[in-house]
C-alpha positions as CSV (number, residue, x, y, z in Angstrom):
1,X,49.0,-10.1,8.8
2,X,46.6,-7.0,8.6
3,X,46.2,-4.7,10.8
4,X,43.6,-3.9,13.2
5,X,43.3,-0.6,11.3
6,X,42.5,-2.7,7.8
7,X,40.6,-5.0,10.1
8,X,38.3,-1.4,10.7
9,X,38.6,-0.1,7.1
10,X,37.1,-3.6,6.0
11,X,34.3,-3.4,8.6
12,X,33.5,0.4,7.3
13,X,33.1,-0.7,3.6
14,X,31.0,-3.8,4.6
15,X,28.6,-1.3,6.5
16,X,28.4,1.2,4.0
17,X,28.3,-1.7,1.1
18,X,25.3,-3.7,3.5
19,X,23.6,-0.5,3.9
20,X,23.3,0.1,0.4
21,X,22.0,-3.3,-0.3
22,X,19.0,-2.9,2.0
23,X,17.7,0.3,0.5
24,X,18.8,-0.1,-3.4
25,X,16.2,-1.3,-5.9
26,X,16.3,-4.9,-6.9
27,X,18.4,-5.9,-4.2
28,X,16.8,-4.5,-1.3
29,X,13.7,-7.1,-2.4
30,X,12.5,-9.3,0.8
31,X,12.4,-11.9,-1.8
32,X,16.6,-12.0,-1.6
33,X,17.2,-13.9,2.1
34,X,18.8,-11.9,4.7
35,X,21.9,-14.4,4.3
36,X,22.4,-14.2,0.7
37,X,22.5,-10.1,1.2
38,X,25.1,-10.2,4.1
39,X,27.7,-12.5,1.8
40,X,27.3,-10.4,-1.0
41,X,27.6,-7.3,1.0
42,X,31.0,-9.2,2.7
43,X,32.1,-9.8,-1.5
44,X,31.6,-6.2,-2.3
45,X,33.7,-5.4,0.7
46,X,36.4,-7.6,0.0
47,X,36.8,-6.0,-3.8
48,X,36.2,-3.0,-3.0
49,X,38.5,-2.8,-0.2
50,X,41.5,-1.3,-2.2
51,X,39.1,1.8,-3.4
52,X,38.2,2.3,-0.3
53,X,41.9,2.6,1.6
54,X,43.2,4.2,-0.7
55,X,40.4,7.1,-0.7
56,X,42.5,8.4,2.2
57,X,43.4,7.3,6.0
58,X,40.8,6.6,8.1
59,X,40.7,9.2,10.8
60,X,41.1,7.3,14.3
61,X,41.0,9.2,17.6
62,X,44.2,10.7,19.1
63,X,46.2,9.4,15.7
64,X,46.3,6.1,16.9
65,X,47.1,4.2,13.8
66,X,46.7,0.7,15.8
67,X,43.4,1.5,17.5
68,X,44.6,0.0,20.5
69,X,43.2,2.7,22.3
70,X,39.5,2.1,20.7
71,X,38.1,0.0,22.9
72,X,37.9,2.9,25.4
73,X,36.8,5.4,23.1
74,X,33.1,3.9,21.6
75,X,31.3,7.0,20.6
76,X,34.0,8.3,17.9
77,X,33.8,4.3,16.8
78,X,29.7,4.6,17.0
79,X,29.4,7.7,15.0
80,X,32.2,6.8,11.7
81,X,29.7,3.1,11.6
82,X,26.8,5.8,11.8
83,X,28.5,7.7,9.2
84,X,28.5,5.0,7.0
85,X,25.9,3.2,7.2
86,X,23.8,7.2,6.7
87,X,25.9,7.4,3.3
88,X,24.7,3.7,2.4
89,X,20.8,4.6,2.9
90,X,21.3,7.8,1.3
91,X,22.9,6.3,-1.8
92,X,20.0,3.4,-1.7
93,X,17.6,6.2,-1.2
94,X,18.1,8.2,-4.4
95,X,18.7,5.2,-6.5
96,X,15.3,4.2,-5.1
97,X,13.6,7.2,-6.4
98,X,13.0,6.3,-10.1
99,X,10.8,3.1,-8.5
100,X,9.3,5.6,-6.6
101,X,8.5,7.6,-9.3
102,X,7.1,4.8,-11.9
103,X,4.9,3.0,-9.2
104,X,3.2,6.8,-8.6
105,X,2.8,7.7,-12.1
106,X,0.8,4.2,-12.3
107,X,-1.4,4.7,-8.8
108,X,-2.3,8.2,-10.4
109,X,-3.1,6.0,-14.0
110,X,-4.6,3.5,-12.0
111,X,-6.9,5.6,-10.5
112,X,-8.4,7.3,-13.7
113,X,-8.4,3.8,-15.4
114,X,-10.5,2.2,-12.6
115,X,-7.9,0.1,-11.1
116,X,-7.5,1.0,-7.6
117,X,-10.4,-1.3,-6.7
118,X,-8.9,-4.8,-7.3
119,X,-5.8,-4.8,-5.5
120,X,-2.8,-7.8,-5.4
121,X,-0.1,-9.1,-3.4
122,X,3.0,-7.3,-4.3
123,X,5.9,-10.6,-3.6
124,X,9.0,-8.1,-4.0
125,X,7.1,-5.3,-1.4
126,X,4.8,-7.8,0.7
127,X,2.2,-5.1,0.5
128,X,-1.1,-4.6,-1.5
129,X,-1.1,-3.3,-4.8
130,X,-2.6,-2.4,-8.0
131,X,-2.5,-4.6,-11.2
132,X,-1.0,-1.7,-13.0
133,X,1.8,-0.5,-10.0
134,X,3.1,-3.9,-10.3
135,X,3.3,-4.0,-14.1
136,X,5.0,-0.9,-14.2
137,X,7.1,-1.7,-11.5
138,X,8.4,-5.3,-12.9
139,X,8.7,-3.0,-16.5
140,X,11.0,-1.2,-14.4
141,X,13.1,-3.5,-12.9
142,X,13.5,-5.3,-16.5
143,X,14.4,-1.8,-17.7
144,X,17.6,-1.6,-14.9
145,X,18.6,-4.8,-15.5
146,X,18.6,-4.9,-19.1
147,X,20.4,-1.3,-19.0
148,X,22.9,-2.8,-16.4
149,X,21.6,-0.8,-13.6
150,X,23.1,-2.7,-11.2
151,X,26.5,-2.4,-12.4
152,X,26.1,1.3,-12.7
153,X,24.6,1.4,-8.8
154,X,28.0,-0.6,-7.8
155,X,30.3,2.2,-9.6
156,X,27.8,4.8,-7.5
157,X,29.1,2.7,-4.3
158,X,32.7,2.0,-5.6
159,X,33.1,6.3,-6.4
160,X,31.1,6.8,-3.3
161,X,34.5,6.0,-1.5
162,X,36.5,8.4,-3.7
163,X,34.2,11.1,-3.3
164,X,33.5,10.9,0.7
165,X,36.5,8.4,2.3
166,X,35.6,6.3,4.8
167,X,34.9,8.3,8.4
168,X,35.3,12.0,6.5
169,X,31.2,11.7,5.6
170,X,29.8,15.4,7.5
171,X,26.1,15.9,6.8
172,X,26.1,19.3,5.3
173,X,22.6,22.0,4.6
174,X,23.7,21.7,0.8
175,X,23.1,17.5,1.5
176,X,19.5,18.1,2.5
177,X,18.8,20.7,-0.3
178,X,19.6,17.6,-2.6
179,X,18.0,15.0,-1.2
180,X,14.6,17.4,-1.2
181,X,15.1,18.3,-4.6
182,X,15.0,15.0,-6.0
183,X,12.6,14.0,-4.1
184,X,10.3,17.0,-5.4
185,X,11.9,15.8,-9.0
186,X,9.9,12.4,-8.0
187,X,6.6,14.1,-8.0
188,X,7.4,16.2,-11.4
189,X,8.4,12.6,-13.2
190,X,5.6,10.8,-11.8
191,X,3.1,13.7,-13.1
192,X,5.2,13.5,-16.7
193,X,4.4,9.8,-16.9
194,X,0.9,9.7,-15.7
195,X,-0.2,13.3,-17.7
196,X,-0.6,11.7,-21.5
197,X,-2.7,8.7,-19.8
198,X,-4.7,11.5,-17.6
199,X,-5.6,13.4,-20.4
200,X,-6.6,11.3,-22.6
201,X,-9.4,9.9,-19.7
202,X,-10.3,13.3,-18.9
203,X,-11.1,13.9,-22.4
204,X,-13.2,10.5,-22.2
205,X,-15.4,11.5,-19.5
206,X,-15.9,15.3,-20.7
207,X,-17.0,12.9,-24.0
208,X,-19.3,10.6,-22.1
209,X,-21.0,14.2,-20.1
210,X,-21.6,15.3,-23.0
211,X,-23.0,12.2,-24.8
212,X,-25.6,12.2,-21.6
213,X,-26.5,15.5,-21.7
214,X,-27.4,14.7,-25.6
215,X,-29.1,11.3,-25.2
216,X,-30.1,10.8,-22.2
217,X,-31.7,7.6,-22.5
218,X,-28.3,6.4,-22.8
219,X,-27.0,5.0,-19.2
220,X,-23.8,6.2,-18.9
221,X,-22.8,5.1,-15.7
222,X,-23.5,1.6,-17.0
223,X,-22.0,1.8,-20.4
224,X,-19.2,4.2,-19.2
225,X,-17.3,2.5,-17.0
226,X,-16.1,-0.6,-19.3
227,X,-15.7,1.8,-22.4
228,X,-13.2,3.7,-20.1
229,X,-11.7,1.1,-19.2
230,X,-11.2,-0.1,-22.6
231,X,-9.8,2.7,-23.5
232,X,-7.7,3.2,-21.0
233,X,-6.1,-0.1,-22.2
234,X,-5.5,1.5,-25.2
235,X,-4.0,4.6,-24.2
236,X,-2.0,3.0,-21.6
237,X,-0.4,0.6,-24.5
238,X,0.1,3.5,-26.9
239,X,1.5,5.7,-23.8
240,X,3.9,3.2,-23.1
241,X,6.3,3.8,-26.2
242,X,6.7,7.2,-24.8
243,X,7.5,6.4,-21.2
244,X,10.1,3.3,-21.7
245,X,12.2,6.0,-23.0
246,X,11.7,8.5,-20.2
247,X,11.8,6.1,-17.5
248,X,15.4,4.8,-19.0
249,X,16.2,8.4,-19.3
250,X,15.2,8.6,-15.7
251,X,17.4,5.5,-14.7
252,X,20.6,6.3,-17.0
253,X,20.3,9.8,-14.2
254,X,20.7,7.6,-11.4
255,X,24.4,7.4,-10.9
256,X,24.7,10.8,-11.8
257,X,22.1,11.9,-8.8
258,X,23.7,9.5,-6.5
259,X,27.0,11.3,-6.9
260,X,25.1,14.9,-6.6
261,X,24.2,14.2,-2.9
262,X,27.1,12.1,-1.7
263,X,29.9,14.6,-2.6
């Protein structure tokens, strides 16, 4: 019969596995019932369970290996389920940030290209978006599952337990210098992505000033927004064999970041 000390450990792993679920990509997707995310999160506990214990004991107040003594004592119990569920949202967090990234690169193409003014229903956000944001963002998702993203976000969890055991997790300065690091590495990515499509429509309207300052009997602003448009097609489809391979690049980093800020 377990004890009421596994009983605890299981609890731990469920929170920190639940937590993770919420915020990760794919599966934190209001599309994915509320039910169907709680049993998984109870599966991942259950396998996971042996990483977990034997990370290292669980520190319990006073040394009380039973935790008979717990029900007295509620703010050590509060703060290790606080603990964990803050290392869950930090590892969804990060391994949300390549998302992050792809659907601001394509807001910023969006809004050169001329897409920003039809916007769409967005099923996996329930918000408004662009045409293009949600392009790049299904691109995306087809990019982590076809790389097996979602088995390399599990190992993240399953070393998360190696690298901070359960109730040990102590929010350090060096945590926070991580976290904003990455997410000013978000803004660098986004620019990388979005820069080829930028330039090339920045050229396109210096072209089109200078084609009205030459003919001006031309009407540019009636001629020049479908031209840039079509163009932008094309430069967004001849951009796109460049960025598949950054934004798996970007992905492939994901495990690798997650561990960064957890250890």
């Amino acid at each position: 019969m377990p004890s009421s000390l596994d009983l605890f450990s299981l609890f731990l792993i469920f929170v920190r596995a639940l937590a993770v679920l919420a915020t990760a990509p794919v599966f934190s997707s209001r599309g994915i019932p509320v039910i169907v995310k709680v049993g998984l999160g109870g599966l991942l506990a259950l396998l996971m369970f042996p990483v977990g214990v034997a990370a290292g004991p669980l520190p319990v107040p006073g040394g009380d290996r039973t935790l008979t003594g717990w029900p007295g004592e509620w703010l050590p119990l509060l703060l290790i389920i606080g603990q964990e569920v803050f290392i869950g949202v930090i590892i969804g967090f990060v391994s949300n940030l390549v998302f992050v990234t792809v659907g601001m690169a394509a807001s910023i193409m969006g809004l050169q290209v001329g897409f920003r003014a039809a916007n769409l229903f967005d099923p996996l956000t329930t918000a408004p978006t662009t045409a293009l944001e949600q392009f790049y963002t299904l691109l995306t998702i087809a990019l982590f599952l076809a790389i097996d993203g979602h088995h390399w976000l599990l190992l993240g969890l399953s070393r998360s337990f190696e690298a901070v055991p359960l109730g040990t997790f102590v929010f350090q300065p060096i945590t926070a210098e991580r976290l904003v690091f990455l997410t000013g590495e978000t803004f660098i990515a986004a620019v990388r992505i979005a820069m080829p499509v930028v330039s090339a429509l920045l050229l396109a309207d210096l072209g089109l000033g200078i084609v009205a300052r030459a003919v001006p009997q031309i009407q540019v602003f009636f001629l020049g927004l479908p031209l840039k448009e079509g163009f932008g097609f094309a430069v967004l489809s001849t951009a796109l064999v460049l960025t598949l391979p950054y934004i798996k690049k970007l992905l492939g980093a994901m495990v690798v970041n997650v561990m960064a800020v957890v250890r």
